[in-house]
Structure formats: structure tokens, C-alpha cells
PAVORO-806709 format. One record per residue (C-alpha): residue number from 1; residue in one letter; chain; x, y, z. Coordinates in Angstrom, 2 decimals. Layout:
residues N
   i aa ch       x       y       z
 NUM  a  A       X       Y       Z
...
END
This chain:
residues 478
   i aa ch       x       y       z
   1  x  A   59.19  111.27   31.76
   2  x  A   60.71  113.45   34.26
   3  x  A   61.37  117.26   33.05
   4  x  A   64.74  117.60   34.63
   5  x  A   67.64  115.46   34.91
   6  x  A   70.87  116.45   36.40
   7  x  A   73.38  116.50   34.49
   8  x  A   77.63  117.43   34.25
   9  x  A   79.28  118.77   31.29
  10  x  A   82.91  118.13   30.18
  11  x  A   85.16  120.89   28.03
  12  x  A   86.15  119.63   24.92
  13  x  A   88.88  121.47   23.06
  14  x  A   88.65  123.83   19.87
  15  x  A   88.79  121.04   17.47
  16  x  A   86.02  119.01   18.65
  17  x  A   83.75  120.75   16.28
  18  x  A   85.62  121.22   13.65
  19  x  A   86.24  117.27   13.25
  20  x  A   82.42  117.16   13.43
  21  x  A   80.83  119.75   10.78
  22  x  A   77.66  119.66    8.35
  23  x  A   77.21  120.52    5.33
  24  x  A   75.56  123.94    5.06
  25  x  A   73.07  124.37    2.32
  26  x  A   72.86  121.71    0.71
  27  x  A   68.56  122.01    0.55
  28  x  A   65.97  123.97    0.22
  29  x  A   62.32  123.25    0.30
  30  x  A   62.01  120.99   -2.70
  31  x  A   64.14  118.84   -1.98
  32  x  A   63.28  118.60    1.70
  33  x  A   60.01  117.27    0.23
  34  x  A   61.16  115.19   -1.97
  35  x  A   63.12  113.97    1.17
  36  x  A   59.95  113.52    3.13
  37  x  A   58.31  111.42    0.22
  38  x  A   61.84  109.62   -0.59
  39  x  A   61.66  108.53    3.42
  40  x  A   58.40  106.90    3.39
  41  x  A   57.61  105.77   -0.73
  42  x  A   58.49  102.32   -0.46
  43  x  A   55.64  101.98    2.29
  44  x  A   53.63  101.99   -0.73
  45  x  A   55.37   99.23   -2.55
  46  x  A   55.41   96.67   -0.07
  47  x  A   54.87   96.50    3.85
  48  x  A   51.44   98.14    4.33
  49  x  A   49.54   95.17    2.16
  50  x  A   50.41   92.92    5.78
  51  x  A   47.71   94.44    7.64
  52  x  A   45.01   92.95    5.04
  53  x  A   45.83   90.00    7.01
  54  x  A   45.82   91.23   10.35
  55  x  A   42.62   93.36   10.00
  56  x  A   40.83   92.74    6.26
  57  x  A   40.56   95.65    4.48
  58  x  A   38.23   97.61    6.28
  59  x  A   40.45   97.06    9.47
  60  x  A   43.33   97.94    7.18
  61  x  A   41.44  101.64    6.02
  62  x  A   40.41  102.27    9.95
  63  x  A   44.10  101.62   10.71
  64  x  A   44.87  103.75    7.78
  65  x  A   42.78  106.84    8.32
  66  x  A   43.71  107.15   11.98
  67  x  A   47.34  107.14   11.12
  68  x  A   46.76  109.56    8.07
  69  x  A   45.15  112.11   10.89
  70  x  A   47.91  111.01   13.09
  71  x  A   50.65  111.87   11.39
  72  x  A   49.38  114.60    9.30
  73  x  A   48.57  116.32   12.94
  74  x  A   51.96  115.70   14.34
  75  x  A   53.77  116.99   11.16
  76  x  A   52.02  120.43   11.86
  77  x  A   53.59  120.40   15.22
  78  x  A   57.43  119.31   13.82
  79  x  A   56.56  122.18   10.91
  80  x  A   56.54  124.43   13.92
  81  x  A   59.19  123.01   15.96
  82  x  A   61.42  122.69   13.05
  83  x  A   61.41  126.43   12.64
  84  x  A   62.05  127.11   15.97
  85  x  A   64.66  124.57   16.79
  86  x  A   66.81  124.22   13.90
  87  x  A   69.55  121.85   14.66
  88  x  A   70.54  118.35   13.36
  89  x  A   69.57  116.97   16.34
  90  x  A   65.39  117.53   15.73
  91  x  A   63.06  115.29   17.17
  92  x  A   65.71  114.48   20.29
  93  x  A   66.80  118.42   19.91
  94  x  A   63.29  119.33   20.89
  95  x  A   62.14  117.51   23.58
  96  x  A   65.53  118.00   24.97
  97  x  A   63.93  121.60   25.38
  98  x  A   60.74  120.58   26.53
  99  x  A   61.43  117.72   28.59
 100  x  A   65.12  118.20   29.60
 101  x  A   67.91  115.62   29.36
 102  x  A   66.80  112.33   29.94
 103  x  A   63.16  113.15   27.80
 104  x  A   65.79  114.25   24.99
 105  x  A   67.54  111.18   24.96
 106  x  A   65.04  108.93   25.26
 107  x  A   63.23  111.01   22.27
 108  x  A   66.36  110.46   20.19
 109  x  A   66.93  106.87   21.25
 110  x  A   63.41  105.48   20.12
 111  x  A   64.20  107.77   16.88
 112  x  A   67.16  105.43   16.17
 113  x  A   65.16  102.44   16.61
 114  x  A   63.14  102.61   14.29
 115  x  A   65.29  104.42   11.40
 116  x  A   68.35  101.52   12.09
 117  x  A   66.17   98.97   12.05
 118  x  A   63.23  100.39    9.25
 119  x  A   66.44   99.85    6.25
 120  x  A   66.84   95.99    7.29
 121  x  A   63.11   95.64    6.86
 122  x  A   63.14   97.36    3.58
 123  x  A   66.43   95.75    2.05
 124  x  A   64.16   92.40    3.11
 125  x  A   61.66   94.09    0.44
 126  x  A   64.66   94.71   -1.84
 127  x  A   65.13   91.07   -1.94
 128  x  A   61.68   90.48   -2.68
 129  x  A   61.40   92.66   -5.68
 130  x  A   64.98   91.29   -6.87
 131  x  A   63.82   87.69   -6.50
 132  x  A   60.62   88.54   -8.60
 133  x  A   62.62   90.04  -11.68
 134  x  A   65.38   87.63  -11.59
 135  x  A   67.98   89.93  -11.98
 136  x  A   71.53   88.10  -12.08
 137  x  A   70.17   84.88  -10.97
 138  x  A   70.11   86.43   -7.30
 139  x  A   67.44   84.75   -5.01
 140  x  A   66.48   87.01   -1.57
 141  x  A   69.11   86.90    0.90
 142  x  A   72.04   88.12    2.47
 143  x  A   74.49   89.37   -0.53
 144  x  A   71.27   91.58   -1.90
 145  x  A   71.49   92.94    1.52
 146  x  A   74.98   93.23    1.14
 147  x  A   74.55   95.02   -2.01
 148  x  A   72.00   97.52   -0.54
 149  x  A   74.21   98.68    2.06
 150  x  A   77.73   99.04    0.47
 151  x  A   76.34  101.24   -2.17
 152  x  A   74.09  103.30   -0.83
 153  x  A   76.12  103.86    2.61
 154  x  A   78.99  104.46   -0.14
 155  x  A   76.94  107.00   -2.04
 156  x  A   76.42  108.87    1.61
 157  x  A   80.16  108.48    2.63
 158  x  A   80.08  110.51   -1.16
 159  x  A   78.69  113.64    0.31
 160  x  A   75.52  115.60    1.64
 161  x  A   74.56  117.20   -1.78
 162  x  A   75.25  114.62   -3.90
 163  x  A   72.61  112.02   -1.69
 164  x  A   70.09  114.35   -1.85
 165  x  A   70.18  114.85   -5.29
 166  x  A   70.17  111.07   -6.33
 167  x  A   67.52  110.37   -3.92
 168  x  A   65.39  113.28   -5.31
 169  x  A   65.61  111.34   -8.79
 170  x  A   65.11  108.19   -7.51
 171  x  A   62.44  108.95   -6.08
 172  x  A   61.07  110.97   -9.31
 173  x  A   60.82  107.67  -10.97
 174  x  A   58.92  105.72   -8.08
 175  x  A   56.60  108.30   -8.15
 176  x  A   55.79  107.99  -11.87
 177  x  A   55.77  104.26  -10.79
 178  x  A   52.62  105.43   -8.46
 179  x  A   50.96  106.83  -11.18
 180  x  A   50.87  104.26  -13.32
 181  x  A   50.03  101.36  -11.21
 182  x  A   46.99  104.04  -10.53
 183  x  A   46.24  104.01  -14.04
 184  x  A   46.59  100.64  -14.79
 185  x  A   44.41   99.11  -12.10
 186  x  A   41.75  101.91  -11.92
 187  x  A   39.48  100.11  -15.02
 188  x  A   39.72   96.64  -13.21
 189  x  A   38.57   98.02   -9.82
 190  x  A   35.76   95.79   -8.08
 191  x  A   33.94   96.76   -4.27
 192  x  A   34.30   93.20   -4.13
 193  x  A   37.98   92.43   -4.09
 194  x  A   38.25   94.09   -1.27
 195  x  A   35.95   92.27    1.25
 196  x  A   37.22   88.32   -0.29
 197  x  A   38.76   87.49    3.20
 198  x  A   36.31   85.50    4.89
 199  x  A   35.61   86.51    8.69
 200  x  A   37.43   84.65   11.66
 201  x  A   34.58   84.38   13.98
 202  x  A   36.13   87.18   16.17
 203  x  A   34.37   89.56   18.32
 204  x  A   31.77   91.63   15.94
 205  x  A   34.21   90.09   12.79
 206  x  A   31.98   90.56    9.44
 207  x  A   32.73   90.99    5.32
 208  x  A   34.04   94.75    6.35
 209  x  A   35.88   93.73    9.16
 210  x  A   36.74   89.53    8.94
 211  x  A   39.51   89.79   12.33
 212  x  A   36.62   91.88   14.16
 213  x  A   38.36   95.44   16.21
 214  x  A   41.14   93.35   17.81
 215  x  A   42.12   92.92   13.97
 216  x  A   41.70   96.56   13.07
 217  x  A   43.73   97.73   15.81
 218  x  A   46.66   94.91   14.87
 219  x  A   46.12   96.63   11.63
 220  x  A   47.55  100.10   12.81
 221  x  A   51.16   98.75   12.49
 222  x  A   50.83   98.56    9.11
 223  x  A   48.65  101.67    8.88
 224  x  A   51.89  103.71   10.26
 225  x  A   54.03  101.82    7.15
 226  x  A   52.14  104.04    4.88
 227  x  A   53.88  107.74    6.66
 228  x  A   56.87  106.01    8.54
 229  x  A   60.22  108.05    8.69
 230  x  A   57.86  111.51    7.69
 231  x  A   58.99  112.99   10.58
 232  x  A   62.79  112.22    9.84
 233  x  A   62.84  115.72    7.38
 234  x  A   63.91  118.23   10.61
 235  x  A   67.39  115.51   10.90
 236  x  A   68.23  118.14    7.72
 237  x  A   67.99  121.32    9.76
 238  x  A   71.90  121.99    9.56
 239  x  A   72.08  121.13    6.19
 240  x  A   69.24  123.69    4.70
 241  x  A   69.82  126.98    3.67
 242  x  A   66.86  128.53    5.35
 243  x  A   65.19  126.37    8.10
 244  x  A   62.68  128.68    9.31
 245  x  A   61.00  128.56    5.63
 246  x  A   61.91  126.03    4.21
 247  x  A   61.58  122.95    6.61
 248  x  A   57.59  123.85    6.98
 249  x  A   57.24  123.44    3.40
 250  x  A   59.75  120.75    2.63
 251  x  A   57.45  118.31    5.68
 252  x  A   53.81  119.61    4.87
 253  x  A   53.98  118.88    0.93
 254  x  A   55.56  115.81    1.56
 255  x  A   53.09  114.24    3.98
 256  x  A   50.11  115.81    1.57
 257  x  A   52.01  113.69   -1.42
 258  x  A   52.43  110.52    0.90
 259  x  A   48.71  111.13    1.71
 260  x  A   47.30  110.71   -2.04
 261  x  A   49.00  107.88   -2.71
 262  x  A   48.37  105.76    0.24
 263  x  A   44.65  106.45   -0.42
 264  x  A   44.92  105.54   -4.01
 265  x  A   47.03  101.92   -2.94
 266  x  A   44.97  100.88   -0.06
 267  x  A   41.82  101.41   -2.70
 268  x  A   43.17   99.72   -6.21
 269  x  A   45.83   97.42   -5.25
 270  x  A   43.06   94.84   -3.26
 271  x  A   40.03   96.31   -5.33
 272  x  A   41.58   95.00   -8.50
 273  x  A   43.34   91.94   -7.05
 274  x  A   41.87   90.66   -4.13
 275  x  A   42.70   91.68   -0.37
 276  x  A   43.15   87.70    0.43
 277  x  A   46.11   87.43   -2.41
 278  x  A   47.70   90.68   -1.42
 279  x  A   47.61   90.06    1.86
 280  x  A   50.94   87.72    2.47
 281  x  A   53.10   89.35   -0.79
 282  x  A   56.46   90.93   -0.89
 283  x  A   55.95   92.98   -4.00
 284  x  A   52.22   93.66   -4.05
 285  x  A   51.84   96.23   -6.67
 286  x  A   53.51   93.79   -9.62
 287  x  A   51.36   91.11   -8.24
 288  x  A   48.19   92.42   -8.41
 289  x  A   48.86   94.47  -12.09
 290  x  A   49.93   90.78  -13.48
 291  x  A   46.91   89.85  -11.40
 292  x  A   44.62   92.39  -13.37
 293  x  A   46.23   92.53  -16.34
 294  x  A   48.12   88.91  -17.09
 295  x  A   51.40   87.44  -15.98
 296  x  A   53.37   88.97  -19.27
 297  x  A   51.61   92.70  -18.38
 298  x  A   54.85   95.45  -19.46
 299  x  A   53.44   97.87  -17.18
 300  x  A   53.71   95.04  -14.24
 301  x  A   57.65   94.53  -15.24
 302  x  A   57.80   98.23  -15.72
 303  x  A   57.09   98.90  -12.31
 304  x  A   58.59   95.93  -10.79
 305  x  A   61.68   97.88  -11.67
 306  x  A   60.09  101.15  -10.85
 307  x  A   59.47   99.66   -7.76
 308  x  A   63.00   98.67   -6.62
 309  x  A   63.57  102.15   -7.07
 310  x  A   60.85  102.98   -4.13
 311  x  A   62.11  100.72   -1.94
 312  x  A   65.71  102.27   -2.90
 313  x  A   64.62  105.56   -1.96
 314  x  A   63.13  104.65    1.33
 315  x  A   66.34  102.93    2.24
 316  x  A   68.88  105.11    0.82
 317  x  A   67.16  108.17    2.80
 318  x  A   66.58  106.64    5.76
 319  x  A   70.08  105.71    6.13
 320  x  A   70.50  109.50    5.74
 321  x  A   68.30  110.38    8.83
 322  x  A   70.11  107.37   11.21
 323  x  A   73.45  108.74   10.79
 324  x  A   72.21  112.38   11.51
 325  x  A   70.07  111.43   14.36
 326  x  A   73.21  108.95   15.63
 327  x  A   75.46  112.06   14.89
 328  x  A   73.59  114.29   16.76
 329  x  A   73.22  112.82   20.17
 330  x  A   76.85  111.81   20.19
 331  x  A   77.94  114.98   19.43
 332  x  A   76.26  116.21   22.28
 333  x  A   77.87  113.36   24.47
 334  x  A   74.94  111.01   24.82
 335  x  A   76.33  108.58   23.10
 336  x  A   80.10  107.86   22.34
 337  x  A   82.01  110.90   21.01
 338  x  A   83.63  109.20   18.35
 339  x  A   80.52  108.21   16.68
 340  x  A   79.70  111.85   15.87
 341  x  A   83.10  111.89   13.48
 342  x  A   82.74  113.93   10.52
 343  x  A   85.18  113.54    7.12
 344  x  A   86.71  116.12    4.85
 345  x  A   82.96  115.58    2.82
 346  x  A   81.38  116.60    6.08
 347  x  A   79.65  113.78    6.50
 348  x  A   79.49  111.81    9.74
 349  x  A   80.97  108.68    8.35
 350  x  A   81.19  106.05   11.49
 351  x  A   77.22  107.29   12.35
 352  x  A   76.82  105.79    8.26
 353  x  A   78.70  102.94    9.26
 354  x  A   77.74  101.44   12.76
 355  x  A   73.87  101.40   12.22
 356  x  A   74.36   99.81    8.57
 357  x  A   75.95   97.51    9.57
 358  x  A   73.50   96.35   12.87
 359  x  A   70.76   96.49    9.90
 360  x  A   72.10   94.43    7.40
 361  x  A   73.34   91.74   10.26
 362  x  A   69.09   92.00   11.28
 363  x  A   68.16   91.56    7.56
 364  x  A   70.34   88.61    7.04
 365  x  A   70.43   86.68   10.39
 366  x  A   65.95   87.29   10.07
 367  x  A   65.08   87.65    6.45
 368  x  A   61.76   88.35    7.97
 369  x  A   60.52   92.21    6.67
 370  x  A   57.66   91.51    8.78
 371  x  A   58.97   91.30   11.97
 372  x  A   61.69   94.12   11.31
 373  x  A   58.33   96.49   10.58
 374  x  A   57.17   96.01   14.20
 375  x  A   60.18   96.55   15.62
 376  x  A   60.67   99.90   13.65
 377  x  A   57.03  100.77   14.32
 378  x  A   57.55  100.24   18.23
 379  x  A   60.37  102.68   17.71
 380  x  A   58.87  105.49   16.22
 381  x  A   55.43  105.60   17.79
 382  x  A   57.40  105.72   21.27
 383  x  A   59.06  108.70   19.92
 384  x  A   55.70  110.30   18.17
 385  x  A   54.10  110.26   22.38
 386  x  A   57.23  112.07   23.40
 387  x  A   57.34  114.78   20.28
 388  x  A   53.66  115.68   20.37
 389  x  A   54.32  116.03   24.48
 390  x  A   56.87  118.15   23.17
 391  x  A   55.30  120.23   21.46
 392  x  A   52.78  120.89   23.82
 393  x  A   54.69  121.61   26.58
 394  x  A   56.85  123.89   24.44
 395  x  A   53.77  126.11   23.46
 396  x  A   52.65  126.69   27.05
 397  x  A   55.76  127.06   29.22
 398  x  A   57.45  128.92   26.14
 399  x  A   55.03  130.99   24.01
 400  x  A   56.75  133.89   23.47
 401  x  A   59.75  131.85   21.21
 402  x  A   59.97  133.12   18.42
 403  x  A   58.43  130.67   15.27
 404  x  A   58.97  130.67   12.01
 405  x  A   55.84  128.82   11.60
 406  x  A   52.54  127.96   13.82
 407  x  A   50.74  125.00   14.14
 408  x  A   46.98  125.43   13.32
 409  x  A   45.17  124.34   15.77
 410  x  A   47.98  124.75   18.37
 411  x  A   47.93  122.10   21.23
 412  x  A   44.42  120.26   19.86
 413  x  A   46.35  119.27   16.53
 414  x  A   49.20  118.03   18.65
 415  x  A   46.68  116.71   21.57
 416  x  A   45.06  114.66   19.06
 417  x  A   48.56  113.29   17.58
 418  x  A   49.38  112.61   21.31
 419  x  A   46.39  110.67   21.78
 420  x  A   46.58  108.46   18.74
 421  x  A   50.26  107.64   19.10
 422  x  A   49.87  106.24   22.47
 423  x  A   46.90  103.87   20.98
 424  x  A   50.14  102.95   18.37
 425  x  A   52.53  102.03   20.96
 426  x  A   49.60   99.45   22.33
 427  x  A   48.83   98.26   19.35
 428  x  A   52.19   97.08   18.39
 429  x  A   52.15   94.46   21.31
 430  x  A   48.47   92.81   19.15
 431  x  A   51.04   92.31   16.35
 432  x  A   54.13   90.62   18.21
 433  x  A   55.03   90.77   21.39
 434  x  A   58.04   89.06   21.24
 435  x  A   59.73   91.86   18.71
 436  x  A   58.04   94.65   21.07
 437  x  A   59.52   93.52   24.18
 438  x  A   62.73   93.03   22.70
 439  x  A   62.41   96.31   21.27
 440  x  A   61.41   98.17   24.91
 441  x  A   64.69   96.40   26.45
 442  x  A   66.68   98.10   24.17
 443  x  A   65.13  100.75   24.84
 444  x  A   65.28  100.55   28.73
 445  x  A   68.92   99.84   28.41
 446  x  A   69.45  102.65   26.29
 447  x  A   68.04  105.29   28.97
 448  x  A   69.70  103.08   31.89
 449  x  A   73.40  103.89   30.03
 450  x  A   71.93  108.01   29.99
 451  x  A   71.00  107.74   33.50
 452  x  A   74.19  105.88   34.96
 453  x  A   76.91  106.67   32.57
 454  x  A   76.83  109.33   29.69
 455  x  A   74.73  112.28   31.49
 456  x  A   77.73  113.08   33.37
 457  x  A   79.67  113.57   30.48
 458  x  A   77.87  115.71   28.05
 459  x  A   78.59  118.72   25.53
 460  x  A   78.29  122.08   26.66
 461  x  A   78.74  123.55   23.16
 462  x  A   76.64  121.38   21.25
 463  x  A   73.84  122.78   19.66
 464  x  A   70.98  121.32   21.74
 465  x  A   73.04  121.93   24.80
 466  x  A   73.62  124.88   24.04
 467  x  A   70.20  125.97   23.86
 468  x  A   68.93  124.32   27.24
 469  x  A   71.58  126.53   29.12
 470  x  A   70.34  129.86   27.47
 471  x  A   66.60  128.75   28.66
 472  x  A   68.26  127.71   31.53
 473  x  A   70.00  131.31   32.35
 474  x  A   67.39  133.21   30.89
 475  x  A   64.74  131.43   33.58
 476  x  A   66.97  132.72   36.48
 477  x  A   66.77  136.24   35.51
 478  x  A   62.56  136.51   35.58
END
């Protein structure tokens, strides 16, 4: 990725902001985390159990602990960055700085990938956990999707403050979900559940691993379901009261949280009911405590519903980080102006409404929460190579900016990040290639319209911009 594009800035007039404003303050560090974990909960309700049939379990816990180092690695680095660079813009925002224009868009581009594309796959989940309960004789399909996006897109359109508080409950209760599918399927725990997949006959395939490494690496996909969207919490930058303190927090106790429980779900959910049964379901953690505990179990129907709630949170917050991520680069002119529009709520109501409705058109026309995964995954881990780069770069050309917080470890943490996201972005081609070449032409086209179109017309004023020229100016002067 080159470090330096050219590029020509238009002049907007005096009211181009101010039909494009955030809410200020609207969170501090507690609910950034709950953000975090409200991004990335309903991994742990459904998703992650496909990789026991791409890998086996033990392919499934290598896939698991590399992405657990992975991410927890790269969070340290958007801690820092986050502190440093607080706009609304984040993960595009900062390797705009470190790798100029075109790195900055393509950062943000394969940031909206996956979080336009990660709701469809979850409101597929929706459907799944709404099919299981029954609830008003609805079946999985399109007018659950419907449903997921009119009111939660609604609830958005609401206002900034509002969202984050609903999410924040919403996710309270998934959490105490967690806990008790923890403490219902500890006592029924057997080593042996786990390792009832028989091996394929693979190279060096066996009880532990039954696809052999081809199927461990396959696994990673679903691995990254267990921390997916993590990184999303810096999208809030313009909307905290104190981003310097509180967006290290708000990301680090959130991936900690997400950390526990994927250990705890990877461990009890196959130990007490089989990896071969959990391997191909849509609601995995009702299934295996009716599994363990009998088909009329309260505490599975209690956290059936607890469970929509999870997959509610993911969805309703990752909505949240599209639009700001959408609003961000087309307030800065990378995309079209208009979808950058912002409503007497603040909120950016067209960057709400365009990607919902690409997502719910995916869910429907698909129905297949499997295949929207990889596409979201091929998304994000393109983006996780360009924001550790980021990082790096940004400590060594630019160590005397001044941080509100520093990575330990500096450039190793991130090195190591940068290492095991580019083993991702291969191993999302063992899972489909179909979806990830798909996925990379979108992504090509994307940076083709940058290169030949909306470079020459960017923002001068906008935030990220803004910031580029003042390195740029200050560079002259040395």
C-alpha cells in the first residue's frame, strides 16, 4: 500500500458541517465497554460452533487461541491510537495518518465490509433462535430480517444516547445469559465430548485434530467470530466525553470480558454436548443445555430468550459502528457527500439507512449465516493487516505525538497482530473461495472509485483531513 497518494481538495461552504454533527458526550468508559462486548456477544451464541466442523475441536481451540492473542495484541495498539487520533473516523482515520490517502480508504473500506455485511449474518442467527422458540408462528426468513432492521435502525435514527443505553442493557442480560449456560453445563462436562468427530484421513488428522492443520487453519474464520467488531469501539471517538481516557479503558475491559467467555463456550458447550452435534447448529447454547439437561430444561428456554438478546446486541451495535464508519469517510469526501447527512438527533441517518438495507437484501436473498461470516471475516482481517501496519509505522516515523496511552510492548505487540492477521486473510480462502473473491472485488472496486474518481474531490476540513495537512505542514518546516 503506497504511503502517498495525490490528492485535490474541494471548499465546501459553512454549513457543510453543521448538517453533519455528532453527538458529543454521549459515553464514557463503561459504556464504551459495554459497547465493545455488545459488538462481539452474539459470537458466543451462535457462529463460532461452525469451525467444530471445519477443524474438530482442537482445530477449533488452535484457531481460537491465535485469534485471542491476535486480537487482544491489536486492541493494545487501537487503545493507543484511539487516544491519539480521536475522530469518528478511527480505524480509516489512522492509517489515513500512517499510510496516507489511498491506505486510509482502503482501511475504512474493508472496515465497512465486514460491519455491513456481519448484521445480515447475525439477523440469519436471529432467525434461528426465533424459529427455535416459536415465537408468533414465525419460521426463519425474510420478515424476521425485516423486523431486525426496522427497529433497531429505528431505535438509532432515535438518537446517540439513547442506543447506547439500550444496548448497554441488552447486553446486561446476554451476559447473565453467559453465566448461566456456564453454570448449567459445568456438572455435565466430559474430555470426551469434545474429541466425538471422527478424523477425515487428512494430513496428520487424529481424535485432537479429525480435519488434520488444513482443518485448523479453516478453523480461524470462526476463531475471529469469537472477538469480531472489537475493534469497532474507536467509531465512538466523537461521541465520548474524554477520548484520551476513556477509549483505552472502554476497548481493553471489553476484549478481557469477550476473552473469558469465549474460553468458557469453546470448553462446555461441546464438552457437555458433543462437538459433532454442535457443529452444524444455529442456536448452539439451547441445544446443547436441552442436550445436557432434557428437551423441557427452563434454563435452556431461559436462555434461548436470553440469547436473542446477544444476537440483538451484536446487531443493534454493529449497525452503530457501519453508519459511523460510512459517515466518516463520506464526510471527508471518499465516498458520496450526502451519505455523511446528519438529522436534528445528530445522527447520520442515510449512513443508518443505505448499509441496512444492502444487509437485510444479503440476509434474505442468502439465508445462509455461514457464508455471510466469511465474507465479514475477509473484511475485517484485511483491515486488522492495514491497522497493525498502522500502528507501527505511526510509532517510528511519529514518536514524539503525544498519547494518551502506550501500547506495551510497542511495535512487537502490534508486529505479532500484523503477523497473525495476514495468516487470517489466507485462511479465509480454506473456508470459501467463492465468498472471498467476491468479497476482494468489492474491495478492488472500492479503491479503483478512490483512485479514479473521489480523491480529487475530498474534504479539507474534515477531521482526518485535517490532521494529514498539519503533519503535512509541520514536515516542511524540519
Amino acid at each position: 500500500m503506497a504511503t502517498k497518494s495525490r490528492v485535490d481538495y474541494t471548499t465546501v461552504t459553512e454549513d457543510y458541517h453543521r448538517h453533519r454533527q455528532l453527538k458529543r458526550g454521549a459515553a464514557g468508559w463503561v459504556l464504551l465497554a459495554g459497547l465493545g462486548v455488545s459488538y462481539v456477544i452474539s459470537g458466543d451464541f451462535a457462529g463460532w460452533n461452525f469451525g467444530l466442523g471445519q477443524g474438530g475441536w482442537g482445530g477449533l481451540l488452535i484457531a481460537t487461541v491465535l485469534m485471542g492473542v491476535m486480537y487482544t495484541c491489536m486492541v493494545f495498539g487501537l487503545a493507543e491510537m484511539s487516544s491519539t487520533l480521536p475522530t469518528a473516523g478511527a480505524g480509516y482515520g489512522f492509517a489515513r495518518r500512517a499510510l496516507g490517502p489511498l491506505g486510509g480508504f482502503a482501511t475504512g473500506v474493508a472496515v465497512l465490509i465486514e460491519y455491513a455485511v456481519a448484521p445480515a449474518a447475525i439477523s440469519v442467527f436471529i432467525g434461528g433462535y426465533v424459529e427455535a422458540l416459536g415465537l408468533f408462528g414465525l419460521t426463519s426468513g425474510w420478515p424476521i430480517f425485516l423486523a431486525a432492521y426496522v427497529l433497531f435502525v429505528g431505535l438509532h435514527l432515535w438518537g446517540v444516547g439513547e442506543a447506547l443505553k439500550i444496548m448497554f442493557g441488552i447486553t446486561v442480560i446476554a451476559v447473565i445469559a453467559l453465566v448461566a449456560t456456564v453454570v448449567g453445563l459445568l456438572p455435565h462436562f466430559r474430555v470426551a465430548n469434545l474429541f466425538d468427530i471422527d478424523p477425515d484421513g487428512s494430513a496428520l488428522s487424529s481424535a485432537f485434530l479429525p480435519m488434520g492443520i488444513a482443518g485448523a487453519m479453516a478453523a480461524l474464520v470462526y476463531g475471529i467470530w469469537f472477538f469480531l467488531a472489537i475493534e469497532g469501539v474507536p467509531l465512538a471517538a466523537e461521541e465520548t466525553a474524554d477520548p484520551k481516557r476513556d477509549m483505552p479503558r472502554g476497548i481493553i475491559v471489553g476484549m478481557l470480558i469477550l476473552l473469558v467467555f469465549a474460553a468458557f463456550m469453546l470448553v462446555l458447550v461441546p464438552g457437555a454436548a458433543g462437538s459433532s452435534l454442535m457443529a452444524e447448529s444455529d442456536n448452539p447454547l439451547p441445544e446443547a443445555l436441552r442436550a445436557a439437561l432434557g428437551e423441557n430444561s427452563a434454563l435452556a428456554g431461559f436462555v434461548n430468550y436470553a440469547g436473542l438478546a446477544g444476537l440483538v446486541a451484536s446487531f443493534f451495535s454493529i449497525i452503530y459502528a457501519y453508519s459511523r464508519q460510512l459517515f466518516a469517510l463520506s464526510r471527508a469526501g471518499y465516498l458520496p457527500r450526502w451519505l455523511s447527512l446528519t438529522g436534528g438527533r445528530k445522527t447520520p441517518y442515510v449512513a443508518l439507512l443505505v448499509p441496512g438495507s444492502i444487509g437485510f437484501l444479503l440476509a434474505a436473498i442468502t439465508e445462509n449465516g455461514a457464508l455471510l461470516i466469511n465474507i465479514a471475516v475477509f473484511g475485517a482481517t484485511v483491515s486488522y493487516v492495514l491497522l497493525n501496519l498502522s500502528h507501527i509505522l505511526l510509532r517510528r516515523r511519529e514518536p514524539d505525538l503525544p498519547r494518551g496511552y502506550v501500547t506495551p510492548g510497542g511495535t512487537v505487540t502490534t508486529g505479532i497482530a500484523l503477523v497473525l492477521s495476514v495468516i487470517a486473510v489466507i485462511a479465509t480462502f480454506f473456508v470459501d473461495v467463492q465468498a472471498a473473491a467476491i468479497t476482494a472485488a468489492v474491495f478492488v472496486a472500492a479503491v479503483a472509485y478512490f483512485w479514479f474518481y473521489s480523491r480529487h474531490h475530498l474534504v479539507a476540513s474534515a477531521p482526518e483531513e485535517e490532521f494529514a495537512q498539519i503533519t503535512q505542514a509541520e514536515s516542511t518546516l524540519r
